[in-house]
C-alpha positions, 0 to 999 in steps of 0.5 A: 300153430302151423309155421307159414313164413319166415322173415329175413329181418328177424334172422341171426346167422352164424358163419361157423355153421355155413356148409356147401352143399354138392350143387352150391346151396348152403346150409346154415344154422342161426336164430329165426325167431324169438318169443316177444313182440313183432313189428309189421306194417300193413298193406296201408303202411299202418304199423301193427305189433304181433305177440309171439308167446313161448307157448306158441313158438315152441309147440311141438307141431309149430316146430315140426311144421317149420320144415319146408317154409319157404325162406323169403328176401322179400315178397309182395303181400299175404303169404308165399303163394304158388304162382309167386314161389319161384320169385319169392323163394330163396330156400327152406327151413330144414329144422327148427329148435328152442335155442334157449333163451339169449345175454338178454333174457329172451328165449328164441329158436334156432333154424337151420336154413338151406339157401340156393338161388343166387340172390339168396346166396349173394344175400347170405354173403353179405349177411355173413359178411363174406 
């Protein structure tokens, strides 16, 4: 499985991890993903479950994949493409991880993320509460 996107709403961070790079991006770990259902809704507004087993998630080539993906706030339908990138993308992945699983039970993936547009930045801020 090749990692395609990056979802902000199933993003976690953690504020002790936060680095300013020298041109003002930040680099900032959390948890990206997780093992379990997704919810999503389609171009109809019609809602649809995604299952992501830990088979899928933790594959050596989806995490070696994962570096580079595109971190979105928002974008319009179908995956990042490149006539809509410099709208839509607000940073990348650098790396990802099984982070193992949480107080719940449930095994996820820890990401370290490289944000550099303003919005992007303004988005962190206020994610993290800054």
């Amino acid at each position: 499985m090749r990692v395609q996107h990056f979802d902000r709403f199933d993003v976690r961070l953690d504020r002790s991890t936060v680095q300013v790079l020298p041109d003002g991006a930040r680099l900032v770990d959390g948890v990206g993903a997780h093992v379990g259902p997704y919810l999503y809704h389609d171009d109809k507004g019609q809602p649809f479950t995604e299952l992501v087993p830990a088979s899928t998630l933790f594959e050596p080539a989806s995490l070696e994949s994962a570096a580079g993906t595109s971190v979105t706030i928002r974008h319009g339908p179908g995956l990042v493409t490149p006539d809509r990138f410099r709208l839509e993308t607000h940073g990348a992945w650098v790396k990802a991880w099984p982070a193992g699983p949480n107080a719940d039970g449930v095994h996820e993936l820890g990401v370290r993320l490289r944000i550099g547009s303003q919005e992007g930045l303004d988005f962190l801020d206020a994610a993290l509460g800054a």
